[in-house]
N, C-alpha and C positions, 0 to 999 in steps of 0.2 A: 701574692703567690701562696702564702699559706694557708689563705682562707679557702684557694680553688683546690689545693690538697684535702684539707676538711671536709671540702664539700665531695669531692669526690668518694674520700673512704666514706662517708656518708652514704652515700649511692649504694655502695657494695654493699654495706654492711645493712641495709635497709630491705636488700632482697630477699634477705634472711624470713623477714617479718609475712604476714598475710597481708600489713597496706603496700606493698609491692607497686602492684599495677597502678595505684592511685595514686603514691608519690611519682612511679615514672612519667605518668602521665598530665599530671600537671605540673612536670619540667618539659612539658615538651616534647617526650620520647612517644614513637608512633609506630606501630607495626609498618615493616618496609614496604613503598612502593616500586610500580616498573618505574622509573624516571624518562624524562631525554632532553635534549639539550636547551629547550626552552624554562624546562620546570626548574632544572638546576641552576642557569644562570640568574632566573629571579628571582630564587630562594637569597640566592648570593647577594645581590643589588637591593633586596628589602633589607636585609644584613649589615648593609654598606660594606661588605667584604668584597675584596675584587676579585674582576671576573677572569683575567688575562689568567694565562697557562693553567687551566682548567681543564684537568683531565679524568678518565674513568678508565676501571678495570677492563681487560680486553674482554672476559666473556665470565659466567660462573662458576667455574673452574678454578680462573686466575683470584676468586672472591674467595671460594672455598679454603684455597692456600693462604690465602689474605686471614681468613681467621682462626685457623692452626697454629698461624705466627705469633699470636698475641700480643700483636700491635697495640690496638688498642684505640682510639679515637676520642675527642681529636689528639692528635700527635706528629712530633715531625721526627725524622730521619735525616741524617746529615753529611752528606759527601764532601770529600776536600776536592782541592781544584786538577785534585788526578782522577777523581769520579768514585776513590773508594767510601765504604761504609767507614766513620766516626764513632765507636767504641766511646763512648763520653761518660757514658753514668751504666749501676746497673738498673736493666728494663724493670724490671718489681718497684723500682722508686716510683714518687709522682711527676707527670710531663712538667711538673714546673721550672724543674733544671732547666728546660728548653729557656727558658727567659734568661738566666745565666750563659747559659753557651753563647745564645744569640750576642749578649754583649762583649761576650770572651772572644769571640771571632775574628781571627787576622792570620792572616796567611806564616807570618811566621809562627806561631803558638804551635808548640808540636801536641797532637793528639793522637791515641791509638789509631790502628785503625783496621779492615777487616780485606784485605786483597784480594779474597776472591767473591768479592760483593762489588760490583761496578756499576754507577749509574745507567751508563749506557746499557747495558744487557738487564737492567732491569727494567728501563723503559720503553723492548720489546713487551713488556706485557701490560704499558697501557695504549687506549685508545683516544682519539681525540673525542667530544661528547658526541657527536654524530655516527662515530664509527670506522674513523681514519687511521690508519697509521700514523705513526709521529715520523717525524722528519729528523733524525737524531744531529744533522750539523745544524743545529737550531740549539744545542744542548751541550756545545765544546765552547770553551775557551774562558769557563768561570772561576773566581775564586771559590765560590763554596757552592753547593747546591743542594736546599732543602726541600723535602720531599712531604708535604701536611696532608695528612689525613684527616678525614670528615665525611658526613653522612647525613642525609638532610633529615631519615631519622630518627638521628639523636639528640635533635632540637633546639634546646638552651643553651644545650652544654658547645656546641659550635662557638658561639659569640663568647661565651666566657673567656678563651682562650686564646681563640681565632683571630680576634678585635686586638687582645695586649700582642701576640706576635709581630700583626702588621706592623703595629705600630714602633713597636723594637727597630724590627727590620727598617723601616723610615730614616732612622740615627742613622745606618750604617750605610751612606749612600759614597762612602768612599769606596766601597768594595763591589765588586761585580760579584752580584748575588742571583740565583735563580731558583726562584720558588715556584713550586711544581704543586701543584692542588689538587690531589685524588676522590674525587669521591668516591665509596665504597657502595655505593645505592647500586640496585639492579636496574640496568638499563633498557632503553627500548630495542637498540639494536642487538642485543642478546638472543631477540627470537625465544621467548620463554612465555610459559604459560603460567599466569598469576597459581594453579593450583602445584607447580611445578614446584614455584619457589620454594628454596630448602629454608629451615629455621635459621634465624641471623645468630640469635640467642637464646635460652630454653623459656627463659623471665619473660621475653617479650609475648610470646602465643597470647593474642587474641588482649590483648592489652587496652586496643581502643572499645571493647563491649563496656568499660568501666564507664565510658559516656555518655553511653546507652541506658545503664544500671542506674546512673543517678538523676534523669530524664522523667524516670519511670514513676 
């Protein structure tokens, strides 16, 4: 855990610099594409991350709001078994607490929490990867329910995280748990025009010409 904190303020603190686009990109980080439901799941399965409750933003609007929030990715979000948001750490820390919570997790453990943030009315704003609505009684009756964010990309940093969760989550198979998988990728069924696409982040612009540059 504290080596993926490391390596994170690493990240930040590198974009500082002019090798910028060069370290991002040979971690794997890639100017975003349109996605759809085939590219994502085998992004997932070369991964060996799974594929089950695999979801996307409902359209670029709901993305837009997505990175206002300064979530952040990868990341989870943590509802208790009433569907409110889990106040647990503050967000400026690094996602590695999630490894902590994950095994702190048991229905009696009292944790803040945020009432007017409800699973359910937030899962009016994803889609299923095709373009579905979600079926929300599909999404009652859990002890906890986390909500992981990811992005295909942002490449390495996926599996560095992604991989120790699941594998957390594996221990806890006493508790009715339901993990929710967001991609944040622009999708096919959005109906957008690649020159549409708004900027994910300022750093990323034109990132994979570094490919190109060293080709040459």
């Amino acid at each position: 855990m504290k080596k993926t904190c490391i390596l994170l303020a690493l990240c930040f603190a590198i974009l500082m610099s002019g090798c910028t686009k060069i370290f991002l990109y040979s971690y794997g980080v890639r100017n975003p594409k349109i996605e759809n439901k085939k590219s994502v799941t085998a992004y997932l399965q070369n991964k060996k991350l799974k594929t089950e409750n695999t979801f996307a933003l409902s359209d670029i609007a709901t993305l837009s709001k997505f990175n206002q929030s300064n979530i952040g990715m990868p990341e989870i979000r943590f509802y208790d078994t009433n569907g409110y948001l889990m106040l647990y750490r503050d967000n400026k820390k690094c996602n590695a607490q999630n490894d902590s919570l994950i095994s702190f997790l048991d229905p009696t453990n009292v944790i803040q929490i945020d009432s007017t943030n409800n699973i359910l009315d937030y899962l009016k704003q994803l889609k299923t990867l095709d373009g579905k609505n979600l079926d929300l009684a599909d999404f009652k009756h859990y002890d906890f329910y986390l909500v992981m964010y990811w992005a295909k990309w942002i490449g390495k940093v996926n599996t560095v995280k992604m991989l120790d969760w699941e594998k957390s989550l594996s221990y806890k198979a006493d508790l009715k748990l339901k993990t929710i998988k967001v991609t944040t990728d622009y999708m096919d069924f959005w109906h957008i025009n690649k020159k549409d696409m708004a900027k994910v982040y300022s750093f990323k612009t034109k990132i994979g010409d570094k490919k190109k540059e060293r080709t040459q």
